[in-house]
C-alpha positions as CSV (number, residue, x, y, z in Angstrom):
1,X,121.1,365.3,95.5
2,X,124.7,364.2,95.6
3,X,125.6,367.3,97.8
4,X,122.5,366.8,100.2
5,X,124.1,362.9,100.6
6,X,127.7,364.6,101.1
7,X,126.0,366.7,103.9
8,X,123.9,363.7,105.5
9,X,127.5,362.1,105.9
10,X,129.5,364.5,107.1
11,X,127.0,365.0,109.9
12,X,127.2,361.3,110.7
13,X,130.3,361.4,111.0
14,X,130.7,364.5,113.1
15,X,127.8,362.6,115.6
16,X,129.5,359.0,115.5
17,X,132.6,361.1,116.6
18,X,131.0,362.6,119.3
19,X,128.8,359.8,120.3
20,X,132.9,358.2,120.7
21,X,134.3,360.7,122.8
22,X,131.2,361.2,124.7
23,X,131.5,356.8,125.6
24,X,135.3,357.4,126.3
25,X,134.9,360.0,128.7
26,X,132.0,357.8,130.4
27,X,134.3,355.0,130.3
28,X,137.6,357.2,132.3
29,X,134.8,358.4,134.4
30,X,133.6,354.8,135.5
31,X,137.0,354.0,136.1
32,X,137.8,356.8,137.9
33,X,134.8,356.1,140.5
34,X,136.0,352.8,140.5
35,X,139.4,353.5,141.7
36,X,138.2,355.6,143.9
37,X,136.1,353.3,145.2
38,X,138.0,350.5,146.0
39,X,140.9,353.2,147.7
40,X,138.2,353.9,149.8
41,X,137.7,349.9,150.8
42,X,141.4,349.3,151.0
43,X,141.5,351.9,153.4
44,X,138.6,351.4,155.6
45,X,140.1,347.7,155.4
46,X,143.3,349.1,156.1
47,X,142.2,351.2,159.3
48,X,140.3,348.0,160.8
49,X,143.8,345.9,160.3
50,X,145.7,348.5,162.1
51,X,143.0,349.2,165.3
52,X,143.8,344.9,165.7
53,X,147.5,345.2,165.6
54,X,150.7,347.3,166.5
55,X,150.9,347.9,162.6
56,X,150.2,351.6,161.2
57,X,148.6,351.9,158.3
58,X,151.6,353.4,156.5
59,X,153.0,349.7,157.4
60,X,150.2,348.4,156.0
61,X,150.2,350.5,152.8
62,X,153.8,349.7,152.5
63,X,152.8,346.1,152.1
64,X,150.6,346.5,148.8
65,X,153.4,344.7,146.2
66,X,153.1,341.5,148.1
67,X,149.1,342.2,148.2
68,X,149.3,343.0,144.9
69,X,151.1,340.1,143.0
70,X,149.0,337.4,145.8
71,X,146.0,338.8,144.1
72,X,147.3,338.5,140.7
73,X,148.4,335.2,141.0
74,X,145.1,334.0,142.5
75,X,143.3,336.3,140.5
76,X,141.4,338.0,143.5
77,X,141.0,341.5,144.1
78,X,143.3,343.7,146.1
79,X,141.0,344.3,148.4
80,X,139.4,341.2,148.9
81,X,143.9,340.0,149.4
82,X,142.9,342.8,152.0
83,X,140.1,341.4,153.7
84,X,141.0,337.9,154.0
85,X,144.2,338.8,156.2
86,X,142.1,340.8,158.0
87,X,140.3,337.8,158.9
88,X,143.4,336.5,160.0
89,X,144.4,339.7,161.6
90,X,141.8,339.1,163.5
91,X,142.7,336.0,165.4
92,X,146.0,337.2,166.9
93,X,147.8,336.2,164.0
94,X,151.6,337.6,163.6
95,X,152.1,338.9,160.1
96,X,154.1,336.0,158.8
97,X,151.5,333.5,159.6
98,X,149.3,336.0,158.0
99,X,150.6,335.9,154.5
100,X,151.2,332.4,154.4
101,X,147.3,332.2,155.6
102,X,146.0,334.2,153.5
103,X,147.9,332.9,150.1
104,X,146.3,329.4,150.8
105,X,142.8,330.5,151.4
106,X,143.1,332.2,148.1
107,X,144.2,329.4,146.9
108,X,141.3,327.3,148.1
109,X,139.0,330.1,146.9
110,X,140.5,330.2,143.9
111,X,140.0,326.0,143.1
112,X,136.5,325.6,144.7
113,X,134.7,328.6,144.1
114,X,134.2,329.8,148.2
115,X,133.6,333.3,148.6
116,X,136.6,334.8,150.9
117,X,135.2,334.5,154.1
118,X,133.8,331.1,153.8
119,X,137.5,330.0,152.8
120,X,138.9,331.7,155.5
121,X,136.7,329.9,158.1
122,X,137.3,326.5,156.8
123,X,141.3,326.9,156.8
124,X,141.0,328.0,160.2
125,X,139.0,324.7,161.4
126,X,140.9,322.6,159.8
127,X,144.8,324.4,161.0
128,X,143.1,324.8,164.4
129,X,141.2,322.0,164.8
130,X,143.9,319.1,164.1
131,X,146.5,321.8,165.6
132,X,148.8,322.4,162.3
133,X,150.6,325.0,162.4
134,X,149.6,328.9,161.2
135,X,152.4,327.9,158.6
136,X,151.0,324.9,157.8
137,X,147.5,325.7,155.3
138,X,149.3,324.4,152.2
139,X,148.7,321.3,153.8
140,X,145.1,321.9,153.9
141,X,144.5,322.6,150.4
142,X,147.1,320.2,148.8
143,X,145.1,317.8,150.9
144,X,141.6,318.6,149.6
145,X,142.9,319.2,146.3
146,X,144.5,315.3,145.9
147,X,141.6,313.7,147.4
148,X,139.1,315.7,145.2
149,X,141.0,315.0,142.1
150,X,140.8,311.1,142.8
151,X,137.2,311.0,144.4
152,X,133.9,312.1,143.0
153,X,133.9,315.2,145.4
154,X,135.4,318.2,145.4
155,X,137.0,320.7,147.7
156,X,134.1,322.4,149.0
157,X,132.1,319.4,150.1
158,X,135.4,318.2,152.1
159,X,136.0,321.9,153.8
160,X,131.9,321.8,154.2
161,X,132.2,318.3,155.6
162,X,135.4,318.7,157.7
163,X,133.9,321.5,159.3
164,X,131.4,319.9,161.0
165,X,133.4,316.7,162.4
166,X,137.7,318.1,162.2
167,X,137.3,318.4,166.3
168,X,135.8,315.2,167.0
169,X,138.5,313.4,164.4
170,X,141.2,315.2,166.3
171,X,140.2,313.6,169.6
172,X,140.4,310.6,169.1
173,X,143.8,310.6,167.2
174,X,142.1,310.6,163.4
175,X,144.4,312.4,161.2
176,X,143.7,315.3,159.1
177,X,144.3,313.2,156.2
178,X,143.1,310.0,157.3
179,X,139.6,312.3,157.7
180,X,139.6,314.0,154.8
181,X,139.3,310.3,152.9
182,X,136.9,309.3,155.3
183,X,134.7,311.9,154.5
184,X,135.1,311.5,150.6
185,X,134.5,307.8,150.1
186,X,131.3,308.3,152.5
187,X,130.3,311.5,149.7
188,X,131.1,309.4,146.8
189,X,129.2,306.3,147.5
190,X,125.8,308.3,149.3
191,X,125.4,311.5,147.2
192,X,124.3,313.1,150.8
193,X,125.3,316.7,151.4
194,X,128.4,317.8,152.4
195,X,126.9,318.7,156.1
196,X,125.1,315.5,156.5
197,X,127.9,313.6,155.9
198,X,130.6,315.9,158.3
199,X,127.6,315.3,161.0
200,X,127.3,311.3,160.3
201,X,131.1,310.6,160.7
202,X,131.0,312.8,163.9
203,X,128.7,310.9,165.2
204,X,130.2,307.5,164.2
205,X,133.5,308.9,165.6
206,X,132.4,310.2,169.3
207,X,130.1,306.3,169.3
208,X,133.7,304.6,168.7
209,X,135.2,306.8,170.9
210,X,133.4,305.6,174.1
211,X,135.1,302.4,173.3
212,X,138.1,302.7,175.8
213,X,138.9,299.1,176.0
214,X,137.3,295.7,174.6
215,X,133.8,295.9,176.2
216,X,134.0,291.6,176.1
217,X,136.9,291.8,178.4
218,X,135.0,293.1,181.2
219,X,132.2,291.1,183.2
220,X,130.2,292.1,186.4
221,X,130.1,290.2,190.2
222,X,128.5,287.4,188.6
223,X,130.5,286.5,185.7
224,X,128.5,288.1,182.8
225,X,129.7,290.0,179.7
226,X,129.1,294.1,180.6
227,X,127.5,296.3,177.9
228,X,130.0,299.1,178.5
229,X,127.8,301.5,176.1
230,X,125.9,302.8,173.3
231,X,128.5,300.8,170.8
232,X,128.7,297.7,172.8
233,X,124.7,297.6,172.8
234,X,124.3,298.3,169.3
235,X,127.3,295.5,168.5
236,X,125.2,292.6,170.3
């Protein structure tokens, strides 16, 4: 009996062994096709960069330790560092304006949870929009990030919101700033959607923007107060 129980173990242990080799070399295969994999991406990625730009893709390749440590530090993926300066790419972009781009929008996606192309079109309306420059998306998300940290909002509903009413603002002279805090102290105290709110202070700001001098100042032939307007009507 005490034999037959030697013999039951050793063959458990000889299968518990090989059950543990056989999950190792599943686990160096995975990774394998993983790598692989995402080699593949980065250079499909890659390819599509250079066919946008006078880069090759040996430039481009030669360019993966500043990918690299941008998507450690923002803990993204190397390829999706890839795919967001593609993005900017894109547009016309030079490189420089590139990087600096494409470090911000990870760091928006990083703080409010966007996927990388959602971030990367609501950098791009808020730079273009208010005309910042390339350099300038720090702005952008040092902006969002302060007013979400004092407001009951956070940095997606502001991009959301600024994205429907950033050209409007810019029109008529409302800063990017001055916007941005619009737009949360109208979230905060309504609970309405991001989008319903960036389409409410559009409107209010194209209504005030008809206003191109006191409407009371003005009066017809015969002596009587003009309603310039939409706002002047609505006023009286």
């Amino acid at each position: 009996m005490h034999e037959r129980e030697q013999l039951i173990g050793r063959i458990q242990g000889v299968v518990q062994r090989w059950f543990s080799i056989y999950a190792a070399v599943r686990m160096v295969n995975k990774a394998i096709r993983s790598v692989i994999s995402t080699i593949q991406e980065l250079d499909k990625t890659i390819t599509e960069i250079a066919i946008v730009t006078n880069m090759t893709q040996s430039d481009l390749w030669n360019q993966m330790n500043s990918y690299t440590d941008m998507a450690r530090q923002y803990a993204a993926s190397i390829s999706g560092v890839y795919k967001v300066s593609q993005l900017y790419y894109q547009q016309g972009l030079q490189t420089a304006e590139v990087m600096a781009l494409t470090e911000q929008t990870l760091k928006m996606a990083r703080i409010s949870g966007l996927d990388y192309a959602e971030a990367t079109n609501y950098m791009t309306n808020a730079v273009r929009s208010f005309k910042m420059e390339m350099t300038d998306a720090q702005r952008v998300v040092d902006v969002y990030s302060a007013v979400a940290a004092s407001s009951a909002t956070n940095v997606t509903e502001l991009a959301k919101a600024m994205s429907k009413t950033a050209s409007s603002a810019e029109a008529v002279g409302s800063s990017f700033e001055n916007t941005t805090a619009m737009m949360a102290v109208m979230i905060e105290a309504t609970r309405e959607s991001a989008e319903n709110i960036g389409s409410a202070l559009k409107s209010i700001i194209s209504r005030y923007g008809e206003m191109k001098v006191n409407p009371a100042a003005l009066v017809d032939s015969e002596g009587e107060e003009m309603s310039l307007n939409k706002v002047d009507t609505a006023l009286q």
